[in-house]
PDBQT receptor file of N, H, CA, C and O in Angstrom, charges set to zero:
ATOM      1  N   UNK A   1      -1.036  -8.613 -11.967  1.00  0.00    +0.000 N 
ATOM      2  CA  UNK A   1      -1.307 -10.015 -11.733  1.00  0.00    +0.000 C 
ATOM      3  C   UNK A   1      -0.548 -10.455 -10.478  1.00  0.00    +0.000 C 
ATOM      4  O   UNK A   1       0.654 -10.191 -10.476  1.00  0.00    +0.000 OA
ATOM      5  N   UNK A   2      -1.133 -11.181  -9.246  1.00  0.00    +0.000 N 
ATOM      6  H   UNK A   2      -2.109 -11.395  -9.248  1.00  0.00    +0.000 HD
ATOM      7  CA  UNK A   2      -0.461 -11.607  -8.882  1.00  0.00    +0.000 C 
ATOM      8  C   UNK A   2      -0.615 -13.301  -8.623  1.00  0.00    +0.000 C 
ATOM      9  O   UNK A   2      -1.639 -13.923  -8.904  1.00  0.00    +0.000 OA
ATOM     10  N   UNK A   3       0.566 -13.885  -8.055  1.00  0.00    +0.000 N 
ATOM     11  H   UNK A   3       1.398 -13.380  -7.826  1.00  0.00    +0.000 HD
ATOM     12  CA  UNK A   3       0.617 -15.402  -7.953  1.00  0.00    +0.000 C 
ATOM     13  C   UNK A   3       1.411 -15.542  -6.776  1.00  0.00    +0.000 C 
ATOM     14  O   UNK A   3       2.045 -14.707  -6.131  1.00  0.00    +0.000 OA
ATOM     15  N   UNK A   4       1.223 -16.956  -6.606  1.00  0.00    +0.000 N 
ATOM     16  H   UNK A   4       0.709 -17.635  -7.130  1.00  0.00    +0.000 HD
ATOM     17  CA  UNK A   4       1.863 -17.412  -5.255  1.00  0.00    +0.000 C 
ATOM     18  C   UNK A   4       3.092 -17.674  -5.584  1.00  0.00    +0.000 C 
ATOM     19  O   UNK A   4       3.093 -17.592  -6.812  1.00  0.00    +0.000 OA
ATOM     20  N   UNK A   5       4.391 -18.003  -5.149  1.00  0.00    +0.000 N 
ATOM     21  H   UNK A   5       4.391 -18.069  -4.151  1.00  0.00    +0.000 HD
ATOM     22  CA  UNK A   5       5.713 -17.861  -5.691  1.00  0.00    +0.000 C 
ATOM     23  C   UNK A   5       6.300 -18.891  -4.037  1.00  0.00    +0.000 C 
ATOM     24  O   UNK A   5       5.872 -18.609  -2.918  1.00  0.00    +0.000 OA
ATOM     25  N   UNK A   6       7.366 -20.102  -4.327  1.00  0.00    +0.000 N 
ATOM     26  H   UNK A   6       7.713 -20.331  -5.237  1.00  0.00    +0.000 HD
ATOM     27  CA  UNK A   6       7.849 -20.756  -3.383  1.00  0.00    +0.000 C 
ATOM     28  C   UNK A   6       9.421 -20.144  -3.815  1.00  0.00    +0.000 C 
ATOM     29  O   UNK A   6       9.551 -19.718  -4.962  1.00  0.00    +0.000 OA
ATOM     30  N   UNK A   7      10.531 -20.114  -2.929  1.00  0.00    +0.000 N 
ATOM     31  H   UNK A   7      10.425 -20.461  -1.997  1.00  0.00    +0.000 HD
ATOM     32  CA  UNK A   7      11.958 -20.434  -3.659  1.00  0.00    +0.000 C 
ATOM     33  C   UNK A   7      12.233 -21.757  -3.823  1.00  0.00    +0.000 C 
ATOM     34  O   UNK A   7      11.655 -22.604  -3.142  1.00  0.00    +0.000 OA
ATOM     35  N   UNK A   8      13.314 -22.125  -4.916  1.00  0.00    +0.000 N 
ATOM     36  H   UNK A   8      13.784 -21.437  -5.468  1.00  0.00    +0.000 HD
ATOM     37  CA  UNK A   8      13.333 -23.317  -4.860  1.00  0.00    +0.000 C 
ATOM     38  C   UNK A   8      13.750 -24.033  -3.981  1.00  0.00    +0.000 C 
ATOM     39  O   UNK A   8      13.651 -23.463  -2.894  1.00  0.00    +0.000 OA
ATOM     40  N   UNK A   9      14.259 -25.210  -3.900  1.00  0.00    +0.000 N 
ATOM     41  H   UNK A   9      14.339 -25.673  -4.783  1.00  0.00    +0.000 HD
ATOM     42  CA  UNK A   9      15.155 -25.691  -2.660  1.00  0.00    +0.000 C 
ATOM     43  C   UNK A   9      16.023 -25.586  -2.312  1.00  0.00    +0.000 C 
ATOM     44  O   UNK A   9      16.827 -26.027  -3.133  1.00  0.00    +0.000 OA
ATOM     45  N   UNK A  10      16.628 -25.108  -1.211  1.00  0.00    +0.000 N 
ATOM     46  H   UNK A  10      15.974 -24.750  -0.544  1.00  0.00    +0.000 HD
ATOM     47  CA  UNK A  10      18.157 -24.756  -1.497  1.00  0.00    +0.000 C 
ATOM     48  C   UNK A  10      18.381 -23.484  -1.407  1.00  0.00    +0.000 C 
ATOM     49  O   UNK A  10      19.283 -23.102  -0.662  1.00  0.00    +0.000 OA
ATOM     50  N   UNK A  11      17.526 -22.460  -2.224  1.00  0.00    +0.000 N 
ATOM     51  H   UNK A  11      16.793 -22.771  -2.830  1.00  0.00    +0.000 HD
ATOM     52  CA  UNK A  11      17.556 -21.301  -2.608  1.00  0.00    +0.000 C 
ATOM     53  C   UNK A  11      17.223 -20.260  -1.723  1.00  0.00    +0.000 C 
ATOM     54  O   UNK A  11      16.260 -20.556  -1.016  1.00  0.00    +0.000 OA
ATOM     55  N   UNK A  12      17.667 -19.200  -1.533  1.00  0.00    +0.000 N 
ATOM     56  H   UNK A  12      18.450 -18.960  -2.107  1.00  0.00    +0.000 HD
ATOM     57  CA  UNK A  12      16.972 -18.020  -1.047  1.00  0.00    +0.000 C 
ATOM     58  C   UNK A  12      17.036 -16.690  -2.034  1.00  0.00    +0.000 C 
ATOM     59  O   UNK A  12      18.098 -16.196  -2.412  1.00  0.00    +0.000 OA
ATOM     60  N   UNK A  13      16.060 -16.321  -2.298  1.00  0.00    +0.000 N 
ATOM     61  H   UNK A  13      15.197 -16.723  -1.991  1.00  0.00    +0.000 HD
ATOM     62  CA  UNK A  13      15.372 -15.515  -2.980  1.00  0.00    +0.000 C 
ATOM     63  C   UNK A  13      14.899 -13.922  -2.005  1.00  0.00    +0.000 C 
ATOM     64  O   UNK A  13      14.022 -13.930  -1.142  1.00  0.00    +0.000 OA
ATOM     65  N   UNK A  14      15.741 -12.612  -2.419  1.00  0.00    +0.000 N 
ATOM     66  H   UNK A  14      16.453 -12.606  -3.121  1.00  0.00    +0.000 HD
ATOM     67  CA  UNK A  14      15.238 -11.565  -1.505  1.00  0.00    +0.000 C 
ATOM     68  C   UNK A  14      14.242 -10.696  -2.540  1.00  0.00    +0.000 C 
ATOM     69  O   UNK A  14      14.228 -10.632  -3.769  1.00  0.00    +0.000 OA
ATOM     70  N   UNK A  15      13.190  -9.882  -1.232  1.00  0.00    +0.000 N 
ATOM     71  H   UNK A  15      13.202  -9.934  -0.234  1.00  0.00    +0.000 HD
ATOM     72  CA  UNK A  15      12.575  -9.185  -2.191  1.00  0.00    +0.000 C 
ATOM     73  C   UNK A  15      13.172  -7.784  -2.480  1.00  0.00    +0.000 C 
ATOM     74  O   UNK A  15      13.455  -6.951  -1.619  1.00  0.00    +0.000 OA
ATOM     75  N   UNK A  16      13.304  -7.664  -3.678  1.00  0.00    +0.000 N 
ATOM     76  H   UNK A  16      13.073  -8.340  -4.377  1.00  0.00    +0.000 HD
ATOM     77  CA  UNK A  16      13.982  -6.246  -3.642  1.00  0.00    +0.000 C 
ATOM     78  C   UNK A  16      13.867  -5.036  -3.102  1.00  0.00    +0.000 C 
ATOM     79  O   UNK A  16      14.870  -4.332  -2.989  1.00  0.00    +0.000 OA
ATOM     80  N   UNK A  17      12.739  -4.640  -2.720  1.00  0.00    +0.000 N 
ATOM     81  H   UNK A  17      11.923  -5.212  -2.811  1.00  0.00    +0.000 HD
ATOM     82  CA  UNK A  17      12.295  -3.575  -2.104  1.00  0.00    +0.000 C 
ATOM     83  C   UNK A  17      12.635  -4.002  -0.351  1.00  0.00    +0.000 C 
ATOM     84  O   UNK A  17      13.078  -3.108   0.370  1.00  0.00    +0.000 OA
ATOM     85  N   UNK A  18      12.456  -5.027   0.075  1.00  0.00    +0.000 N 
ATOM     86  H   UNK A  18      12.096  -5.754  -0.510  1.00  0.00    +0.000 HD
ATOM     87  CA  UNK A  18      12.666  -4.774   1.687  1.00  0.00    +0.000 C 
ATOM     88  C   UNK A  18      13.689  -5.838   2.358  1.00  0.00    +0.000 C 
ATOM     89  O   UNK A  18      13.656  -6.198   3.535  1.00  0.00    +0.000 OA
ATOM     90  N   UNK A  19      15.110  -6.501   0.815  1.00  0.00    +0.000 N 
ATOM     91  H   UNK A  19      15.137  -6.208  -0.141  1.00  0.00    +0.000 HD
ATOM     92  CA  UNK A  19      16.179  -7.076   0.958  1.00  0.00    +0.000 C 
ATOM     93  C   UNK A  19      15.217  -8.655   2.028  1.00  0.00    +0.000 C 
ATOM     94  O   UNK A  19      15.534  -9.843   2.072  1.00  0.00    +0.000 OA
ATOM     95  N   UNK A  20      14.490  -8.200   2.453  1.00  0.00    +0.000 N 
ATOM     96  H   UNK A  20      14.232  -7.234   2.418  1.00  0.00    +0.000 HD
ATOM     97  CA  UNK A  20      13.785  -9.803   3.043  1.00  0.00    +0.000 C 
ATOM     98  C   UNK A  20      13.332 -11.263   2.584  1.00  0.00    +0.000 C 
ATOM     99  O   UNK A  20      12.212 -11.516   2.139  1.00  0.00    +0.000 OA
ATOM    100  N   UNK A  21      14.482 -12.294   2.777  1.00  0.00    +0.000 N 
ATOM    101  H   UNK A  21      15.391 -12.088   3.139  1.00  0.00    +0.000 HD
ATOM    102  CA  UNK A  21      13.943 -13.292   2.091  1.00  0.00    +0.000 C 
ATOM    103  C   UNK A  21      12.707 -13.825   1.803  1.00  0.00    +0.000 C 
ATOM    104  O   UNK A  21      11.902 -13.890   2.732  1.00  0.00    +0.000 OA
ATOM    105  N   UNK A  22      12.307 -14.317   0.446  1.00  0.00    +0.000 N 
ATOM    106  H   UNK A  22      12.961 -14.264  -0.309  1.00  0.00    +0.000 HD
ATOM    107  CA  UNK A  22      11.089 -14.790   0.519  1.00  0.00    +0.000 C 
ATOM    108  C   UNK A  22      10.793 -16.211   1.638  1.00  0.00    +0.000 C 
ATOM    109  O   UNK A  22      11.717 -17.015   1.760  1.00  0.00    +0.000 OA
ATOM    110  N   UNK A  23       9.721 -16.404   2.272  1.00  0.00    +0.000 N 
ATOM    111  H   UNK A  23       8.971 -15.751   2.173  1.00  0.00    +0.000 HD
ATOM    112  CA  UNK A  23       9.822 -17.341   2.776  1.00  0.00    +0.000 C 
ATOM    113  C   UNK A  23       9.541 -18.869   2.466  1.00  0.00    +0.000 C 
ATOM    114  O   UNK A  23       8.585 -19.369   1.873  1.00  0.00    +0.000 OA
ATOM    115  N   UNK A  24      10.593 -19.434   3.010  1.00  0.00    +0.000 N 
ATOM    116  H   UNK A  24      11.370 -19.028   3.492  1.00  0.00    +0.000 HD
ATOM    117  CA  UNK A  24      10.606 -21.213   2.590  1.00  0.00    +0.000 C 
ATOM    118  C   UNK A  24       8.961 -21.327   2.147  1.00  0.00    +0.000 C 
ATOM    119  O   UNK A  24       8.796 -21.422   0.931  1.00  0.00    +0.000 OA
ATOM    120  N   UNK A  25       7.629 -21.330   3.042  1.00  0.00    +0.000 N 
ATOM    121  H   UNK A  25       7.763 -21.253   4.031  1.00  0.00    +0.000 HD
ATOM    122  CA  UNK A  25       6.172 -21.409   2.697  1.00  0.00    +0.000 C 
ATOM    123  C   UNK A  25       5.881 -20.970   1.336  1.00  0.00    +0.000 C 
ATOM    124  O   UNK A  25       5.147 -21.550   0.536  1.00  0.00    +0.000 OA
ATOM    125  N   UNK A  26       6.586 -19.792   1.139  1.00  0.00    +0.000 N 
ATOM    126  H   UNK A  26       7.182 -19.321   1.790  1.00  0.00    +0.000 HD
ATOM    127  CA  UNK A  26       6.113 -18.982  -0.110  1.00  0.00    +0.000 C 
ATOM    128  C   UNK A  26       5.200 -18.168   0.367  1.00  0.00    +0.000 C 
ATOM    129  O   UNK A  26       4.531 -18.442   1.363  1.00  0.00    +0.000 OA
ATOM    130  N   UNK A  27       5.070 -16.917  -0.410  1.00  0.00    +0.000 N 
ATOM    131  H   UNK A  27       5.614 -16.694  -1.220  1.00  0.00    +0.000 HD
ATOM    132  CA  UNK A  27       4.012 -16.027  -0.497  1.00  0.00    +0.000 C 
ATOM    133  C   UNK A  27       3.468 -14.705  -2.100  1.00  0.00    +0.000 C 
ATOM    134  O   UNK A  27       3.935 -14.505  -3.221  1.00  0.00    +0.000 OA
ATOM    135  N   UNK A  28       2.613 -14.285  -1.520  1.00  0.00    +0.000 N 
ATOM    136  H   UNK A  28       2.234 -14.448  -0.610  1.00  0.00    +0.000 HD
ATOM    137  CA  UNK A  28       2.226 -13.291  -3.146  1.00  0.00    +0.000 C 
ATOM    138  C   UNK A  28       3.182 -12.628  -3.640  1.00  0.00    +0.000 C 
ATOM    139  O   UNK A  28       4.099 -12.142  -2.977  1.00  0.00    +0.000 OA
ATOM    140  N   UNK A  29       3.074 -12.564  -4.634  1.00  0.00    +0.000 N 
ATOM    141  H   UNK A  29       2.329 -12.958  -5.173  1.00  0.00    +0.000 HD
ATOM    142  CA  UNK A  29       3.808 -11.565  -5.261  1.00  0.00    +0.000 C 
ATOM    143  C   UNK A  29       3.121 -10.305  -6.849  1.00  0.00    +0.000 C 
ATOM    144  O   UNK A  29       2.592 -10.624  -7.914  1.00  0.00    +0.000 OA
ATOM    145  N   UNK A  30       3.366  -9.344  -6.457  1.00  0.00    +0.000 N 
ATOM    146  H   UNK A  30       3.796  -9.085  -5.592  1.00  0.00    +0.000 HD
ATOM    147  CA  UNK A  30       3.226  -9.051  -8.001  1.00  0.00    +0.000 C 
ATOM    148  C   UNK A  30       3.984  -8.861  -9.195  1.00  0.00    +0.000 C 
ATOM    149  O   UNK A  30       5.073  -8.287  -9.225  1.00  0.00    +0.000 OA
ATOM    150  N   UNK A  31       3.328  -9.405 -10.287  1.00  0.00    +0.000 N 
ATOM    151  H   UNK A  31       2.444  -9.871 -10.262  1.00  0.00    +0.000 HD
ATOM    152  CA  UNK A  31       3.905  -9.320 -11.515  1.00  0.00    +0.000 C 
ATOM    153  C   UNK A  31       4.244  -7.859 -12.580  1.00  0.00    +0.000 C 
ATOM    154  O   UNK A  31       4.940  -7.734 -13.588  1.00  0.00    +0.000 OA
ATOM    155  N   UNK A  32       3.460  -6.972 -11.863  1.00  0.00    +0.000 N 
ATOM    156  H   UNK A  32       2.895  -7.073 -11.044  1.00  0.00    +0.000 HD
ATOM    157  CA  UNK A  32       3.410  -5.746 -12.361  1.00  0.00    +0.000 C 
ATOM    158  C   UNK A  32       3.749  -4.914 -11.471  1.00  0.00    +0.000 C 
ATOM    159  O   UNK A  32       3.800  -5.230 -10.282  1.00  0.00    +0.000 OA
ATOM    160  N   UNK A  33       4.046  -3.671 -11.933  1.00  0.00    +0.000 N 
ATOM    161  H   UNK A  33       4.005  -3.414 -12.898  1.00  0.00    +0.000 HD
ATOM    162  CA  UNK A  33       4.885  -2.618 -10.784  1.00  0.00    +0.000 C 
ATOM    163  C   UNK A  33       6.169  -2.599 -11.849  1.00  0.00    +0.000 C 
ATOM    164  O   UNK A  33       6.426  -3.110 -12.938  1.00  0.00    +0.000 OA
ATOM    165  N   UNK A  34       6.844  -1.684 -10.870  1.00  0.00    +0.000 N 
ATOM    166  H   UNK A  34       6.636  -1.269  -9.984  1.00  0.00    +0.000 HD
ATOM    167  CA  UNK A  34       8.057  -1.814 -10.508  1.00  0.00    +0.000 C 
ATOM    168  C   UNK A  34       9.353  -2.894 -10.612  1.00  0.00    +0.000 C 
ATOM    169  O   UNK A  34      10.396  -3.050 -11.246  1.00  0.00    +0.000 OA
ATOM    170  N   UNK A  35       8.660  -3.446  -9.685  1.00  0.00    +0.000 N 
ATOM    171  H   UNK A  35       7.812  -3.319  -9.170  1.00  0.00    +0.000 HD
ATOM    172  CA  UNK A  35       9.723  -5.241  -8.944  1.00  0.00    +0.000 C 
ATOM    173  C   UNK A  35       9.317  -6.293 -10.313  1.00  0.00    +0.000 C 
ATOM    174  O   UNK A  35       9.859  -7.395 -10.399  1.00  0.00    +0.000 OA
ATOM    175  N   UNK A  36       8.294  -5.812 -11.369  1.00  0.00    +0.000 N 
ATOM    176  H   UNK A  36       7.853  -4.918 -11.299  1.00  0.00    +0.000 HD
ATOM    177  CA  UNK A  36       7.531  -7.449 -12.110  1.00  0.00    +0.000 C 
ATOM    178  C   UNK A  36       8.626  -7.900 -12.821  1.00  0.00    +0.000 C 
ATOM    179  O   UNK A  36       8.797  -9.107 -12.991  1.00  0.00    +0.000 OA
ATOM    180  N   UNK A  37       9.617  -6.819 -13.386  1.00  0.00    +0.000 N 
ATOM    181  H   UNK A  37       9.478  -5.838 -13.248  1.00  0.00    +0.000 HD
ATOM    182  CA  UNK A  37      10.380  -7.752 -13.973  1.00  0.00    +0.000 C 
ATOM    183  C   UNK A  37      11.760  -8.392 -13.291  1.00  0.00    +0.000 C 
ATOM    184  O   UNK A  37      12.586  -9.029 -13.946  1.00  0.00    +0.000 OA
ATOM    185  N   UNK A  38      11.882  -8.088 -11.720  1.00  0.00    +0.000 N 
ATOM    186  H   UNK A  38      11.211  -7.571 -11.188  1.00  0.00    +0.000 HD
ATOM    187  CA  UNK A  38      12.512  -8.763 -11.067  1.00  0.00    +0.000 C 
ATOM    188  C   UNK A  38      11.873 -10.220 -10.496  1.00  0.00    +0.000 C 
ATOM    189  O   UNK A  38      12.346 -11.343 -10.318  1.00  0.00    +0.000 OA
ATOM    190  N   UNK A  39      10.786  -9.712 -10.340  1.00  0.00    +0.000 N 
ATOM    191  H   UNK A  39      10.403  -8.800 -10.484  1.00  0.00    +0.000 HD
ATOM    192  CA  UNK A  39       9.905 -11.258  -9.958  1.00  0.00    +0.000 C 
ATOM    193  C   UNK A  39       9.882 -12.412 -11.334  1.00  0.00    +0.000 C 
ATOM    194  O   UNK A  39       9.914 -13.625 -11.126  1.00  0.00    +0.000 OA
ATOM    195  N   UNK A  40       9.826 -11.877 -12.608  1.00  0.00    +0.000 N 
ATOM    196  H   UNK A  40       9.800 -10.892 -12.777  1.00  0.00    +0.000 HD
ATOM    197  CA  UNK A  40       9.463 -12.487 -13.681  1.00  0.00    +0.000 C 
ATOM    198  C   UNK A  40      11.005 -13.486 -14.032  1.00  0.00    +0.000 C 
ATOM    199  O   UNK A  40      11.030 -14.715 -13.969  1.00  0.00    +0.000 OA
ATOM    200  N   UNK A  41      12.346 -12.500 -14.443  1.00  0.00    +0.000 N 
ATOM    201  H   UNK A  41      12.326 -11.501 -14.495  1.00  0.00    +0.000 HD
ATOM    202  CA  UNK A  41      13.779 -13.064 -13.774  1.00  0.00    +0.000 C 
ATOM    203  C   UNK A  41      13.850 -14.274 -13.145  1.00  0.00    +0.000 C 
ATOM    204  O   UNK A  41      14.369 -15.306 -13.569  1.00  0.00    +0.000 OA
ATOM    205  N   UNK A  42      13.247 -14.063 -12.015  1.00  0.00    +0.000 N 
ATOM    206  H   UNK A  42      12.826 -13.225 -11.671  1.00  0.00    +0.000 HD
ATOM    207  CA  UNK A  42      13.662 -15.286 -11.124  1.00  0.00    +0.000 C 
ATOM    208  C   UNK A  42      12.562 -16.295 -11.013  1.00  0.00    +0.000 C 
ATOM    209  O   UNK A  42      12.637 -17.075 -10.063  1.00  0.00    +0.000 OA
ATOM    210  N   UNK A  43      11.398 -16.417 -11.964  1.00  0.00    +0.000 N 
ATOM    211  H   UNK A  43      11.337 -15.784 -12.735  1.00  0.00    +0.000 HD
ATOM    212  CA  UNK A  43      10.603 -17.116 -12.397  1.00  0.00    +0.000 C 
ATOM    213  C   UNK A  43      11.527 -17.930 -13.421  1.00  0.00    +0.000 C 
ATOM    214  O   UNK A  43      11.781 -19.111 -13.181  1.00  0.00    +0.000 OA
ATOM    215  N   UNK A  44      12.020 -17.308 -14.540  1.00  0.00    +0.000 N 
ATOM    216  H   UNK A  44      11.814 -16.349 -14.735  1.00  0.00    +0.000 HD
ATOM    217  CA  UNK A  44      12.413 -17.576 -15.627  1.00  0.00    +0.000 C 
ATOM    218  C   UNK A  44      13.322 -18.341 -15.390  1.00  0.00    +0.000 C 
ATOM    219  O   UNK A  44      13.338 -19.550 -15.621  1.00  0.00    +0.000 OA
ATOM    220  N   UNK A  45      14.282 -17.587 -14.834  1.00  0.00    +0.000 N 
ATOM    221  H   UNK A  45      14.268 -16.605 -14.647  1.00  0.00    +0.000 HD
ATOM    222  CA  UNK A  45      15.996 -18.606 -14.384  1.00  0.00    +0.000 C 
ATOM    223  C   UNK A  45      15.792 -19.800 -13.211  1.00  0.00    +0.000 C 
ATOM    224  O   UNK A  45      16.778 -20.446 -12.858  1.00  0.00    +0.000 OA
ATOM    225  N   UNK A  46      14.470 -20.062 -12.625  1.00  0.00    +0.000 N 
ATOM    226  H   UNK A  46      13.668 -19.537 -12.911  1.00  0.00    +0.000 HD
ATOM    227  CA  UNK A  46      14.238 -21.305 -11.446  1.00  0.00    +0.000 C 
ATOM    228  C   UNK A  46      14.437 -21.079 -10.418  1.00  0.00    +0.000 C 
ATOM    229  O   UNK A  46      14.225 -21.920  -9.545  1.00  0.00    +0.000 OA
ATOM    230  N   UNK A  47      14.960 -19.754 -10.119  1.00  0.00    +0.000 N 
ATOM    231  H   UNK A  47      15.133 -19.071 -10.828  1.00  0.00    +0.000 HD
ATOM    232  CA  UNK A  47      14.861 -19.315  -8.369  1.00  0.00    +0.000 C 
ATOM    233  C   UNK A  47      13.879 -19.432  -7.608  1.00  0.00    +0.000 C 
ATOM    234  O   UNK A  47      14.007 -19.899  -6.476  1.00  0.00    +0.000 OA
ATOM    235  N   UNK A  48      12.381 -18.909  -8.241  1.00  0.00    +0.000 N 
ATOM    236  H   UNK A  48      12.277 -18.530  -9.160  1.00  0.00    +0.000 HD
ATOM    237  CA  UNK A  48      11.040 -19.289  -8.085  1.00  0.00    +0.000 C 
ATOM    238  C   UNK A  48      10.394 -20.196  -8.944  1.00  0.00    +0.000 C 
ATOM    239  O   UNK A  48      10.475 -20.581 -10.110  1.00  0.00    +0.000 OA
ATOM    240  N   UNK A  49       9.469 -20.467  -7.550  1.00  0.00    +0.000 N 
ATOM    241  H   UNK A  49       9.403 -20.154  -6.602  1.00  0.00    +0.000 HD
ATOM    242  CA  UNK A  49       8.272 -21.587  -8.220  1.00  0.00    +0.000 C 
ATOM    243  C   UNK A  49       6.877 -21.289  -7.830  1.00  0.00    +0.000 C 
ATOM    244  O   UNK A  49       6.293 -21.357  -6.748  1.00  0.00    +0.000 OA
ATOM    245  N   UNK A  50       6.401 -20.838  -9.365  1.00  0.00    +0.000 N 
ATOM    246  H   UNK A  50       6.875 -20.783 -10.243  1.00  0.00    +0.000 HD
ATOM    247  CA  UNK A  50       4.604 -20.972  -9.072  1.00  0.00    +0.000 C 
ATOM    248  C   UNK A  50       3.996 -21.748  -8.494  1.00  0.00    +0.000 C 
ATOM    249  O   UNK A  50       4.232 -22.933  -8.733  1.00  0.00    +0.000 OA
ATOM    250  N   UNK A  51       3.179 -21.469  -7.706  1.00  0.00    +0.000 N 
ATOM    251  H   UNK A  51       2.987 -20.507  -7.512  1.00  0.00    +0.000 HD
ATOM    252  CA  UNK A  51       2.530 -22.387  -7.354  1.00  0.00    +0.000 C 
ATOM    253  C   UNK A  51       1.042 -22.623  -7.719  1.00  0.00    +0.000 C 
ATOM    254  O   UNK A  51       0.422 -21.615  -8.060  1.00  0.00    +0.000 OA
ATOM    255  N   UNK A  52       0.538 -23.518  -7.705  1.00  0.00    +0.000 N 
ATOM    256  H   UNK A  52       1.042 -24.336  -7.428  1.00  0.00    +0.000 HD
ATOM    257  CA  UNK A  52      -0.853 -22.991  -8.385  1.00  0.00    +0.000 C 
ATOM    258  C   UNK A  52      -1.833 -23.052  -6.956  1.00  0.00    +0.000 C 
ATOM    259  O   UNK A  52      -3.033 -22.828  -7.115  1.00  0.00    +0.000 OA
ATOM    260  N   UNK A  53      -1.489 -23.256  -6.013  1.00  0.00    +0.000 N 
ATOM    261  H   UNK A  53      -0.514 -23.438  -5.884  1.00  0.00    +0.000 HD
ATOM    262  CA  UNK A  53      -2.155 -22.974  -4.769  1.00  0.00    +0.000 C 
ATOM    263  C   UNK A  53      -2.015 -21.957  -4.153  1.00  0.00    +0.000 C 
ATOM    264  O   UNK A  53      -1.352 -21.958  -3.116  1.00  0.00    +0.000 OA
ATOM    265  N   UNK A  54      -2.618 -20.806  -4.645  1.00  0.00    +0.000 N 
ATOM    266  H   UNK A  54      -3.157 -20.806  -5.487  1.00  0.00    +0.000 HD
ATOM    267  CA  UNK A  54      -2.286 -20.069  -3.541  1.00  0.00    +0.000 C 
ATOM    268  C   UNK A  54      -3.116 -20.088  -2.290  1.00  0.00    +0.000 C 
ATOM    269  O   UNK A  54      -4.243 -20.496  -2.010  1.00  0.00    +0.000 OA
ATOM    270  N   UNK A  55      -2.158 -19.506  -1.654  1.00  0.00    +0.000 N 
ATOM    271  H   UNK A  55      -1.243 -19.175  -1.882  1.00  0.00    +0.000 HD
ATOM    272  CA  UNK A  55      -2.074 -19.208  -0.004  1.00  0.00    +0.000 C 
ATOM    273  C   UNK A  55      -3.309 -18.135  -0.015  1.00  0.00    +0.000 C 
ATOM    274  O   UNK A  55      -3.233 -17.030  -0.554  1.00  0.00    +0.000 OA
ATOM    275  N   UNK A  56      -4.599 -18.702   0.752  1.00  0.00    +0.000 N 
ATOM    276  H   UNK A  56      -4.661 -19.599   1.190  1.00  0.00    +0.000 HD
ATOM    277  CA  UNK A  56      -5.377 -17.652   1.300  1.00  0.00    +0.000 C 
ATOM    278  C   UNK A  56      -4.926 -16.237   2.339  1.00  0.00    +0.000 C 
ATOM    279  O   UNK A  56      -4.141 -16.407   3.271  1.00  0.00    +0.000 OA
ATOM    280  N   UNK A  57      -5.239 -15.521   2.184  1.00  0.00    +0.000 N 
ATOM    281  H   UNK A  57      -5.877 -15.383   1.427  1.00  0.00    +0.000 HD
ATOM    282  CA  UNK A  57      -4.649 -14.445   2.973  1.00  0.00    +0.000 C 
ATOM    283  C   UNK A  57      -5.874 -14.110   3.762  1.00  0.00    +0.000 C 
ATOM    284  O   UNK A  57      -6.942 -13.915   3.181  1.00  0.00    +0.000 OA
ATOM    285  N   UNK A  58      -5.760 -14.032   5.108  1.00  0.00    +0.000 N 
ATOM    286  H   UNK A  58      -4.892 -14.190   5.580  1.00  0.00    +0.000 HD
ATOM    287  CA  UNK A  58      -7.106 -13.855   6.335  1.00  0.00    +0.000 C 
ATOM    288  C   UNK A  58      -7.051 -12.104   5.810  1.00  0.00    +0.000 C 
ATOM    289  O   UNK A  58      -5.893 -11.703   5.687  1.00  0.00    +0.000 OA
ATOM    290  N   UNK A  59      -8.032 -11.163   5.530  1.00  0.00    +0.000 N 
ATOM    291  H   UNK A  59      -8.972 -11.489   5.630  1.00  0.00    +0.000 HD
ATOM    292  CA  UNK A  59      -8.604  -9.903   5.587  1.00  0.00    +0.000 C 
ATOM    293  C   UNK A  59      -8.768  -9.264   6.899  1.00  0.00    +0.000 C 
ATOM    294  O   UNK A  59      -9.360  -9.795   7.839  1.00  0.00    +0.000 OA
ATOM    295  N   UNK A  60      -8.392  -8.467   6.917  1.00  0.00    +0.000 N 
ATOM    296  H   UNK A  60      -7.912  -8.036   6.154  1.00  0.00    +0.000 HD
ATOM    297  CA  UNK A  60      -8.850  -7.844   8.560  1.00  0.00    +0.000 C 
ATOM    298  C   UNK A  60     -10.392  -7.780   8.809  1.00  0.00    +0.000 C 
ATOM    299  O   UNK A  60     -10.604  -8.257   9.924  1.00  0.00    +0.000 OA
ATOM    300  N   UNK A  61     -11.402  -7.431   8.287  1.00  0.00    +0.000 N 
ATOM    301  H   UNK A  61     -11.230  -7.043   7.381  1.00  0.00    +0.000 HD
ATOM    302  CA  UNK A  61     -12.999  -7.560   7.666  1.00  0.00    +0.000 C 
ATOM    303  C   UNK A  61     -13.584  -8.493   8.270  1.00  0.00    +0.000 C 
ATOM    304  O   UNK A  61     -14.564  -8.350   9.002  1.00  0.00    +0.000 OA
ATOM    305  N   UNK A  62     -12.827  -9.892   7.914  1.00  0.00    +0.000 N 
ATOM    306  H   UNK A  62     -12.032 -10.008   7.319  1.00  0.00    +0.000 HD
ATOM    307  CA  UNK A  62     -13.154 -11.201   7.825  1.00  0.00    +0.000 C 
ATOM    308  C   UNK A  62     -14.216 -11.878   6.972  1.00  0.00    +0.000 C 
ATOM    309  O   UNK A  62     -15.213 -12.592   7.084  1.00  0.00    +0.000 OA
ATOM    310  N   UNK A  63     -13.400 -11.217   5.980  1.00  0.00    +0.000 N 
ATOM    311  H   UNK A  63     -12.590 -10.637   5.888  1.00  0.00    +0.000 HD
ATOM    312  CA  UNK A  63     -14.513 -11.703   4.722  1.00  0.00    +0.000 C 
ATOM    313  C   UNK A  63     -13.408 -12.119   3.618  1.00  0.00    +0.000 C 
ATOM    314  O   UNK A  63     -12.427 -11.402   3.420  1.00  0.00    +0.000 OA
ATOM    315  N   UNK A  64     -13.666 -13.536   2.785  1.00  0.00    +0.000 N 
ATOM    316  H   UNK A  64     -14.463 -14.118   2.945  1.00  0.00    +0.000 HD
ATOM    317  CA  UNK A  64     -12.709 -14.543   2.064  1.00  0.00    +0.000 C 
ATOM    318  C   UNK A  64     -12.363 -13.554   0.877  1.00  0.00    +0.000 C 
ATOM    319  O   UNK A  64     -11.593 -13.907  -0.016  1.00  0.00    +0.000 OA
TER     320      UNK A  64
């Protein structure tokens, strides 16, 4: 599953695999893998915030 994910305010949030903060905008994430129950964590405790908009992502293709 994935979802769009903001940090909260204030907050910086890294991704575990490439130590790179998530960014202020927010972006995808997945819930499964590896990382889901690090992503799920910082869902839980308010580090992250769902968003229910996610962010379109442009395809190289150019198809939605």
């Amino acid at each position: 599953m994935i979802v769009f994910v903001k940090p909260k305010d204030g907050l910086m949030v890294r991704d575990p695999k490439t130590k790179v903060p998530i960014p202020a905008e927010g972006m995808n994430i997945a819930l499964s893998g590896a990382d889901g129950t690090y992503w799920r964590r910082r869902i839980k405790d308010g580090s992250l915030i769902v968003s229910p908009n996610k962010k379109e992502e442009k395809r190289k293709d150019g198809v939605k």
